[in-house]
GUDRENTOR-586369 format. One record per residue (C-alpha): residue in three letters; x, y, z. Coordinates in steps of 0.05 Angstrom, whole numbers, padded with zeros to 5 digits, always signed. Last residue first. Example, Ala and Ser with C-alpha at 12.3 -4.5 7.8 and 13.67 -1.06 7.14 Angstrom:
REM GUDRENTOR-586369
SER+00273-00021+00143ALA+00246-00090+00156
END
This chain:
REM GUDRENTOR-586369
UNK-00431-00060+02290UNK-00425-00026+02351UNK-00353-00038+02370UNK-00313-00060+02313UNK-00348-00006+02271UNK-00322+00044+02323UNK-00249+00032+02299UNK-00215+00027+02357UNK-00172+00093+02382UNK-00206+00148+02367UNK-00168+00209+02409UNK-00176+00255+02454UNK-00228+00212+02486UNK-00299+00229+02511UNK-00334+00193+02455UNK-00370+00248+02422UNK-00340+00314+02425UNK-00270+00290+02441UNK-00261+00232+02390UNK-00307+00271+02332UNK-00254+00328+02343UNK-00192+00273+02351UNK-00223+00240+02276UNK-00235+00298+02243UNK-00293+00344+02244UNK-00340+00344+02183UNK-00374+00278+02185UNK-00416+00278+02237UNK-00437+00348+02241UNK-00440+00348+02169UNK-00488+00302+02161UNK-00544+00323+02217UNK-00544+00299+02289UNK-00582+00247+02332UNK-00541+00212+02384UNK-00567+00156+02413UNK-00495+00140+02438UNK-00494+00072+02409UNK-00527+00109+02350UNK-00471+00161+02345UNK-00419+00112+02355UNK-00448+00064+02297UNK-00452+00131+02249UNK-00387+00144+02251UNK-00363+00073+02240UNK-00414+00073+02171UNK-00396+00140+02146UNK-00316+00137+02160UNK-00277+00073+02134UNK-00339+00039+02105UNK-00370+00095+02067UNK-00311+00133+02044UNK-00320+00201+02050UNK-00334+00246+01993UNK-00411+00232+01975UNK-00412+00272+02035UNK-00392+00338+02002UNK-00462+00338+01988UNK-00477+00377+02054UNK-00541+00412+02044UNK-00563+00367+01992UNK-00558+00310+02033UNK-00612+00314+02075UNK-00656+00316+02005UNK-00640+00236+02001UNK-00688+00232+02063UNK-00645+00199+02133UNK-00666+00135+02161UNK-00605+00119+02181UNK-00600+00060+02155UNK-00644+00047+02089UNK-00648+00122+02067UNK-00572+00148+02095UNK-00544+00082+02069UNK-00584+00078+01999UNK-00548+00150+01982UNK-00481+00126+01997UNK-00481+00058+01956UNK-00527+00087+01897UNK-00485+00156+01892UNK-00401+00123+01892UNK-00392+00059+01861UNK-00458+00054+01811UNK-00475+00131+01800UNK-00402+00149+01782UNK-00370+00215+01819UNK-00344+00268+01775UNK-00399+00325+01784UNK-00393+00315+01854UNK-00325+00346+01844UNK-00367+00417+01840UNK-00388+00420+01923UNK-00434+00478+01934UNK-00450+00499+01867UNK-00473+00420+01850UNK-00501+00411+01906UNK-00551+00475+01899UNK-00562+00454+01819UNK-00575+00394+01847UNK-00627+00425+01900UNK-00659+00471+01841UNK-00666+00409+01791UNK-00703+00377+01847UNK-00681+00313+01894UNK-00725+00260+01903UNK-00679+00196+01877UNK-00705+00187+01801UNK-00680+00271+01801UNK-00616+00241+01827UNK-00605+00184+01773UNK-00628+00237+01725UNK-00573+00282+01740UNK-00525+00226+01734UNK-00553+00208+01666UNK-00548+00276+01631UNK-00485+00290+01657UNK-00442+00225+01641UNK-00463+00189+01574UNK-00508+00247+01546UNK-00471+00304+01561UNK-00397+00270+01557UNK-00341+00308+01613UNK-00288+00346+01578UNK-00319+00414+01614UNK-00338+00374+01679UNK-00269+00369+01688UNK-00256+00436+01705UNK-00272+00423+01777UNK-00259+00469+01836UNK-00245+00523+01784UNK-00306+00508+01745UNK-00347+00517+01796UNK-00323+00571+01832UNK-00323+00605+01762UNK-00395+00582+01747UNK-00425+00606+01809UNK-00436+00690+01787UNK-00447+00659+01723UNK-00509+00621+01748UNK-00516+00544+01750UNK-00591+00525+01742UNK-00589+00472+01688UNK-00587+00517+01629UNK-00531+00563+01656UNK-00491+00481+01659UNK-00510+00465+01594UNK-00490+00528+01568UNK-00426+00521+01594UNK-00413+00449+01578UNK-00435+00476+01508UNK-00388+00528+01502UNK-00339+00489+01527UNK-00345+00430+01473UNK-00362+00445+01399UNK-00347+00520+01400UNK-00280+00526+01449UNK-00248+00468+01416UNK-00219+00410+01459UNK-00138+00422+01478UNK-00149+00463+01531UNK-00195+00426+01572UNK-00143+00360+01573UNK-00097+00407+01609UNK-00138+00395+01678UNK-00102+00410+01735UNK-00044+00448+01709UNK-00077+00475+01662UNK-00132+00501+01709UNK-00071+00536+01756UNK-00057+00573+01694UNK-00124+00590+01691UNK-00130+00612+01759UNK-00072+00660+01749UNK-00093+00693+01696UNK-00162+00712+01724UNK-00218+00674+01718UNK-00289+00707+01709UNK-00319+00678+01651UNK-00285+00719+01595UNK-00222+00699+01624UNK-00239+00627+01612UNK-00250+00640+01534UNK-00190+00690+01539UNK-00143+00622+01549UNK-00183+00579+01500UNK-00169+00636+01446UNK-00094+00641+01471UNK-00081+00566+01456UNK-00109+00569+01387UNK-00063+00633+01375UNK-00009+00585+01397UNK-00023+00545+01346UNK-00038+00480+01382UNK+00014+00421+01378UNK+00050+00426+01438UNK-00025+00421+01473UNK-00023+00352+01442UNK+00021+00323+01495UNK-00037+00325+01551UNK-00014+00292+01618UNK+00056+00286+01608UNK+00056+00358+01572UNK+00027+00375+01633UNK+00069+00351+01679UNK+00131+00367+01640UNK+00108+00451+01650UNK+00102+00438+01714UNK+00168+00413+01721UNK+00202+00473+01678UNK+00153+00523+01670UNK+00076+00538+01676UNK+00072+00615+01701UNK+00017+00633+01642UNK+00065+00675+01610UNK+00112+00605+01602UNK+00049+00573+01568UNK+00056+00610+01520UNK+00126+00611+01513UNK+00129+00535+01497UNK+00078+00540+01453UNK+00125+00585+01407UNK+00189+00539+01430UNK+00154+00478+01397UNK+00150+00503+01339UNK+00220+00528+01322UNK+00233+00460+01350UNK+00207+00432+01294UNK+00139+00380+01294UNK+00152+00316+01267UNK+00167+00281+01324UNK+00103+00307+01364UNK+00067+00257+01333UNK+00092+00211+01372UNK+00037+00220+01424UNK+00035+00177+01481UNK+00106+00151+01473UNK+00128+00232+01454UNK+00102+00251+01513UNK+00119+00196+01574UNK+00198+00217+01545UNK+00181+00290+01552UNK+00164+00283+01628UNK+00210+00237+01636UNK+00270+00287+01606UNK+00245+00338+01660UNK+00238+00396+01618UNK+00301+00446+01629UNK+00286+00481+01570UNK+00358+00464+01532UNK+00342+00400+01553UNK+00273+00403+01524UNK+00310+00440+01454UNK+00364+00375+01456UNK+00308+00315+01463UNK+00270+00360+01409UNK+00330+00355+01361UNK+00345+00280+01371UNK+00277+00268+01343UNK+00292+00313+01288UNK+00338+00261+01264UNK+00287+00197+01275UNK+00231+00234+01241UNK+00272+00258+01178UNK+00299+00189+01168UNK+00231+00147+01175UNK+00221+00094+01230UNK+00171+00142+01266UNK+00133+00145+01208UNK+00072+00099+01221UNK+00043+00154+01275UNK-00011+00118+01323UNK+00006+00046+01303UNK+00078+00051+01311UNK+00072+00080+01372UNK+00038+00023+01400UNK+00087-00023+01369UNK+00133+00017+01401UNK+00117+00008+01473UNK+00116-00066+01454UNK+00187-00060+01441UNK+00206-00029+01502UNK+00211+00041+01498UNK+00241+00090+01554UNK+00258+00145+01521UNK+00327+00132+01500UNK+00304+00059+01471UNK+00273+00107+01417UNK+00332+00116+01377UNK+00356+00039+01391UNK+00294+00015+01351UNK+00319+00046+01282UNK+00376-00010+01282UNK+00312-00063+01293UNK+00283-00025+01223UNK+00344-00037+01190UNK+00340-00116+01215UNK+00280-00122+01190UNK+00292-00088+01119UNK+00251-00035+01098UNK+00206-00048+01034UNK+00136-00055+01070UNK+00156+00013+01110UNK+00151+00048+01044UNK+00075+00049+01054UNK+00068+00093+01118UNK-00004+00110+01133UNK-00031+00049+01078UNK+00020+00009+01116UNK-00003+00024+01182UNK-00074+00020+01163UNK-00064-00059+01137UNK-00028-00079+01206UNK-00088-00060+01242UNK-00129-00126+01238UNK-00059-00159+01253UNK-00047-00135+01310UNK+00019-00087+01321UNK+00043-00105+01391UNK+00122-00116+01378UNK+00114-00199+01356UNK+00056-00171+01307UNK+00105-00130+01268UNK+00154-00186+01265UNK+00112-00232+01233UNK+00084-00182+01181UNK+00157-00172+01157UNK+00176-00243+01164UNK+00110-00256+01121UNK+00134-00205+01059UNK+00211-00209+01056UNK+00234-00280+01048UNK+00167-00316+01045UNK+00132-00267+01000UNK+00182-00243+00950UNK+00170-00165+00942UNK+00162-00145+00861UNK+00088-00135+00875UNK+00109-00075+00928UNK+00149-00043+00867UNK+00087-00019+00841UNK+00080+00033+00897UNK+00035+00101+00875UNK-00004+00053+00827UNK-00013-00005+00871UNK-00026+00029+00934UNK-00074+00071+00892UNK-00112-00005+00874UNK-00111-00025+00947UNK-00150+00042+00968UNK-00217+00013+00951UNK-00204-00049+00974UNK-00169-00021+01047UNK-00232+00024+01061UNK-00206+00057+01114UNK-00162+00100+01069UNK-00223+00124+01033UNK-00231+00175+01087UNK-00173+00207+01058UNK-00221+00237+00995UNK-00283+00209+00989UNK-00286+00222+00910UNK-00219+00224+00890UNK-00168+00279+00909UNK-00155+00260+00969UNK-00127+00193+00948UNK-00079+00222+00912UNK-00057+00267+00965UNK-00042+00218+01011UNK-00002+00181+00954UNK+00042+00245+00939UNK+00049+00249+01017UNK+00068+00176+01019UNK+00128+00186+00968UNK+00143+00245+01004UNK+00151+00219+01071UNK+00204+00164+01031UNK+00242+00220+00997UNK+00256+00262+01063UNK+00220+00311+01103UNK+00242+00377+01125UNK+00209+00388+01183UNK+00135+00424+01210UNK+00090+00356+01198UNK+00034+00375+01242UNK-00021+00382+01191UNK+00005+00320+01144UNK+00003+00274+01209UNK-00063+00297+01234UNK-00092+00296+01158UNK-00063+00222+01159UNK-00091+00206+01231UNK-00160+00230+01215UNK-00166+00188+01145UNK-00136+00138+01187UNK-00203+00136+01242UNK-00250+00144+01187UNK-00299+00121+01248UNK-00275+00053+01267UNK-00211+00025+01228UNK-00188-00037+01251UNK-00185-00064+01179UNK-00185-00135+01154UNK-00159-00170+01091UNK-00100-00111+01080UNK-00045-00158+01105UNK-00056-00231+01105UNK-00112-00248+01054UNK-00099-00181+01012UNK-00027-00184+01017UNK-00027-00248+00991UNK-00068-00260+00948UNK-00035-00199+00918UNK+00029-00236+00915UNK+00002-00299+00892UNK-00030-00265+00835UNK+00045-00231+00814UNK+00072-00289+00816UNK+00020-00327+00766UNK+00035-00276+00718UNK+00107-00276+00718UNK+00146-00217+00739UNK+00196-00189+00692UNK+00155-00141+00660UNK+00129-00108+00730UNK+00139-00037+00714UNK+00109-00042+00642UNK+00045-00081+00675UNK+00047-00016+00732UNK+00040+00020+00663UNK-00010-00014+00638UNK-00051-00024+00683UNK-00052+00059+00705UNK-00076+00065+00634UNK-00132+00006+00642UNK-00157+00037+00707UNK-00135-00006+00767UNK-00182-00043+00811UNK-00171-00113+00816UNK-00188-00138+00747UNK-00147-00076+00720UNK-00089-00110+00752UNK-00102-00175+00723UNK-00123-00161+00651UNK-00055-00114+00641UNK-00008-00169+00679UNK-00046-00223+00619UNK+00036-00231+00580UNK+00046-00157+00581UNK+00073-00163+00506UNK+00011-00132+00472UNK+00028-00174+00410UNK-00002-00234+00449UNK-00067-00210+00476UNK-00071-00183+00396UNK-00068-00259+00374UNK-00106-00276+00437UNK-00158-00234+00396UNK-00139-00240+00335UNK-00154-00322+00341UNK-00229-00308+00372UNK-00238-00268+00307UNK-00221-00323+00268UNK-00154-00331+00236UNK-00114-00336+00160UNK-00058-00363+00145UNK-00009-00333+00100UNK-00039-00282+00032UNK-00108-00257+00047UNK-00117-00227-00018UNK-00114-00154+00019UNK-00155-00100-00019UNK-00116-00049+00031UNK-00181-00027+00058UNK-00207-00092+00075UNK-00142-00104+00118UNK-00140-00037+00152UNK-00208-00050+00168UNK-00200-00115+00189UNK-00136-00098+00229UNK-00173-00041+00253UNK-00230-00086+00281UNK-00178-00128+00315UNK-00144-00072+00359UNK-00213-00042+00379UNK-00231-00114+00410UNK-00161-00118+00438UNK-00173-00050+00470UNK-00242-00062+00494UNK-00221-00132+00529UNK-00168-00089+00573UNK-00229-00040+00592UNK-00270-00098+00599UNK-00218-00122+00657UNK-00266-00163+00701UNK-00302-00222+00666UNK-00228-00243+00634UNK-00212-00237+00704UNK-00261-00287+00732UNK-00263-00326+00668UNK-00184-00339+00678UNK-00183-00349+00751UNK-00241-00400+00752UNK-00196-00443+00682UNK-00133-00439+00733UNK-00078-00394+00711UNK-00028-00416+00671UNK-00006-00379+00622UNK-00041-00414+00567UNK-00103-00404+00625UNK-00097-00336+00609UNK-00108-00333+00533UNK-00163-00391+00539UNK-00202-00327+00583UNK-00176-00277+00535UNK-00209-00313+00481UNK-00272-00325+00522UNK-00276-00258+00542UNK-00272-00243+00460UNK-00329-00293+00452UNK-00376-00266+00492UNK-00369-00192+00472UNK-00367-00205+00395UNK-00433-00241+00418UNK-00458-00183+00452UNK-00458-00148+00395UNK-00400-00086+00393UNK-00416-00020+00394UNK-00351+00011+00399UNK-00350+00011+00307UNK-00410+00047+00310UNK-00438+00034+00244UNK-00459+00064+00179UNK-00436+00026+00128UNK-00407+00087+00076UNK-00417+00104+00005UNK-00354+00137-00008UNK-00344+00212-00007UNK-00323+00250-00054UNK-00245+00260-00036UNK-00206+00329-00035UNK-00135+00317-00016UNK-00119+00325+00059UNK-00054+00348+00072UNK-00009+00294+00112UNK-00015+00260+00178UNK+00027+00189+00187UNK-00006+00159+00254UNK+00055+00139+00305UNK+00087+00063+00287UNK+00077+00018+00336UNK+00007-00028+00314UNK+00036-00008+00253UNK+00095-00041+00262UNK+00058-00108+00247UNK+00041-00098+00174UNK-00026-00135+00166UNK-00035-00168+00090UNK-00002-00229+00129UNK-00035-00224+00184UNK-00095-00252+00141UNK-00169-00237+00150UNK-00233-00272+00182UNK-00303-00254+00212UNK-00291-00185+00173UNK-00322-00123+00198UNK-00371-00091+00155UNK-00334-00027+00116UNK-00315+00046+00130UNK-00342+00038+00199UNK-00366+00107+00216UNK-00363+00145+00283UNK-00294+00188+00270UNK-00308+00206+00206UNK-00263+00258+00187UNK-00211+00232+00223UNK-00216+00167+00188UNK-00223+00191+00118UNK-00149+00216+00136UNK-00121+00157+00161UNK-00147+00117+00092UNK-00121+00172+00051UNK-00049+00177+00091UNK-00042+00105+00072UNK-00067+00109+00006UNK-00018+00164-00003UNK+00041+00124+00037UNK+00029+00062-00028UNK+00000+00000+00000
END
């Protein structure tokens, strides 16, 4: 065929994209087929003027189903010439239509090209079933195209991880993904989008210079944002199997019983289950091509805070990187900037195992929160105990810190009380002013606490703040409301003696309110004039107490009983200056 014809035939194409130039052939030659066109770029030259020809009109992508059922059936005998099992074959010959398209297309422009050329069907000559592993064939990927768009990939993705993967064998590469997916990414612990959270937590509070391996999985983070779902998709290990496959293809060139079960082996002998195992790789995918015993070397680093190995299993599963380069070098960083600090090296030790993220912050970041909370008068070893207690606050902005800190100012506390409320309770200022204390205050002004109380009670117990609405406050109010008592007389208790708040309905209410009923014959309502009776321990102090009084027949009210201590209850009651048997022993 001259290059004119050639450049004819291309040309009538272009112009008419949608139209078969001529039925498609059940049968042609390869012969009357040069091969290196299925290679050779499309030759454009000027368009001569052509009538045009009388034309089947067809859509050439519109195969019948039969064309359909007997191409998967040609790719399906393809595969099993490989050797894959007559189920595997139909199973991914029925999965990778995108693959089956492009053989399909590949054959009807042989016959075109063929029919077109006037070819006399010179060689021997095949069915369309025939082109069709014949094209399989000429593709060169030997069925690693079929396979990975059968389990998830697009067809251009397939073909390049196929490319990557060339020297693999078909079979292999199954095994492999069998593999992963029956041992490794089969199950996920993930409750709640709970890596989708951790991975924009790691991203947001990455402040270092990070090297080629933290990049490789913050290129795949962000290719998994942008699809539909974004990270959330990361706990769904099917769905994200197939961009672990095109942002890693080198994890299918990983031998399985010399690299890939020792691997999975030794994470579950340092604490990392195996329903988890799949989100720390998805969080930290080049740790499936670290060696064991490079990863053992890394262990030493965090040895200097105290780590056993099951210590960093643990971590492990909260922040995957830890074993990466630019974690482990600024981690030597922060241990010199706490020194620098005087921080009591426990104190930062207990931090970074409780939250590691705190690796990848910089020390130019650290010092920032570090001054805040100096202006609040928390340095040094107070400063370590709450960083022990609440190691996220090192994360805040410190413009994030200073909103919480006016938030309390704006309800009465002066500086100095809130610093002495971080102390206590640093947990309150790390949860967000609008979705937490706001509410706990409003639920509290909504319950009968004034703002004249609410400082007093806050101060005395800022827990209540962090405390659960409808698992904690809700039902220990109603427990007392069940009991007698009014909103107005809780509300009283509650102003009188906040760490009530705190105490659980089963070990602490029930067991002290059913004594003063049952025993002493006492109404619940006694007690809301001294509540700070829920306080003392019932069998150590309440119950011996109340055995001298009645061998005595002494009547008197709650606090008169309990609020003296034990040589003031000796003298006024028992004549002693001091209480010397336990009057339980005595009475009971």
């Amino acid at each position: 065929m001259s290059t004119k014809s050639f450049s004819i035939h291309w040309n009538l194409k272009s112009q008419f994209p949608n139209t078969c130039f001529l039925p498609f052939a059940r049968r042609c030659s390869l012969n009357a087929f040069p091969l290196s066109f299925f290679h050779c770029p499309r030759i454009h030259s000027p368009k001569p003027y052509l009538p045009q020809p009388p034309l089947v009109q067809s859509n050439p992508f519109n195969q019948t189903p039969h064309d359909l059922t007997q191409a998967r059936e040609s790719i399906s005998e393809y595969l099993q010439e490989l050797g894959l099992s007559l189920e595997d074959s139909i199973s991914m010959s029925s999965n990778s239509p995108k693959y089956m398209q492009m053989l399909v297309d590949a054959v009807k422009e042989l016959e075109e090209w063929n029919a077109w050329n006037n070819s006399n069907g010179e060689g021997d000559s095949l069915g369309f079933k025939e082109m069709i592993i014949f094209m399989a064939k000429e593709k060169g990927d030997n069925g690693k195209v079929a396979f990975l768009e059968s389990v998830g990939l697009p067809l251009s993705s397939a073909m390049s991880v196929a490319r990557y993967l060339s020297s693999e064998s078909l079979p292999g590469i199954i095994r492999k993904v069998k593999y992963m997916k029956e041992n490794i990414f089969s199950v996920s612990d993930d409750k709640g989008g709970l890596s989708g959270k951790n991975a924009r937590r790691m991203m947001m509070h990455l402040s270092i210079s990070s090297d080629e391996d933290v990049q490789q999985t913050l290129s795949f983070f962000e290719k998994i944002e942008a699809r539909r779902g974004g990270l959330e998709m990361l706990g769904l290990v099917d769905a994200t199997f197939r961009f672990l496959l095109e942002s890693f293809p080198r994890l299918l060139l990983l031998p399985v019983v010399s690299h890939l079960e020792p691997m999975v082996e030794f994470l579950e002998n340092i604490g990392v289950p195996r329903r988890s195992m799949g989100n720390v790789f998805l969080l930290f995918p080049p740790i499936l091509f670290y060696k064991i015993q490079g990863i053992k070397s890394k262990f030493s680093t965090f040895e200097k805070v105290g780590a056993a190995y099951k210590d960093i299993g643990k971590m492990l599963l909260k922040y995957p990187w830890i074993f990466s380069t630019s974690i482990q070098e600024n981690y030597e960083q922060i241990l010199l900037f706490f020194e620098e600090e005087k921080i009591p090296k426990t104190s930062v030790d207990r931090a970074i195992r409780s939250w590691p993220h705190l690796l990848g912050c910089s020390t130019s970041k650290l010092k920032l929160m570090v001054d805040q909370f100096g202006e609040l008068g928390i340095r040094n070893k107070k400063f370590g105990r709450v960083i022990a207690k609440s190691p996220q606050l090192l994360l805040k902005k410190p413009q994030e810190f200073l909103q919480v800190v006016l938030f309390f100012e704006g309800l009465g506390l002066d500086q100095e009380t809130v610093g002495k409320l971080v102390s206590r309770c640093p947990e309150v200022f790390a949860a967000n002013i609008d979705t937490t204390l706001k509410k706990k205050v409003e639920f509290l002004a909504e319950f009968g606490i004034s703002n004249d109380h609410l400082p007093r009670v806050i101060k005395k117990y800022p827990e209540v703040l962090v405390s659960d609405v409808n698992k904690t406050l809700l039902p220990w109010i109603n427990y007392l409301m069940e009991m007698g008592l009014s909103r107005r007389q809780i509300a009283l208790m509650i102003h009188r003696f906040p760490p009530l708040l705190g105490y659980s309905i089963e070990e602490v209410l029930k067991p002290k309110l059913n004594f003063p009923l049952n025993t002493i014959g006492k109404p619940a309502k006694d007690v809301v004039g001294y509540p700070r009776y829920f306080s003392y321990s019932l069998e150590k102090k309440i119950k011996p107490r109340f055995w001298v009084l009645k061998g005595r027949n002494i009547e008197c009210s709650l606090e008169v009983m309990l609020g003296k201590n034990d040589e003031e209850f000796a003298a006024e009651f028992m004549g002693v200056g001091r209480m010397l048997v336990s009057p339980s022993a005595t009475f009971q």
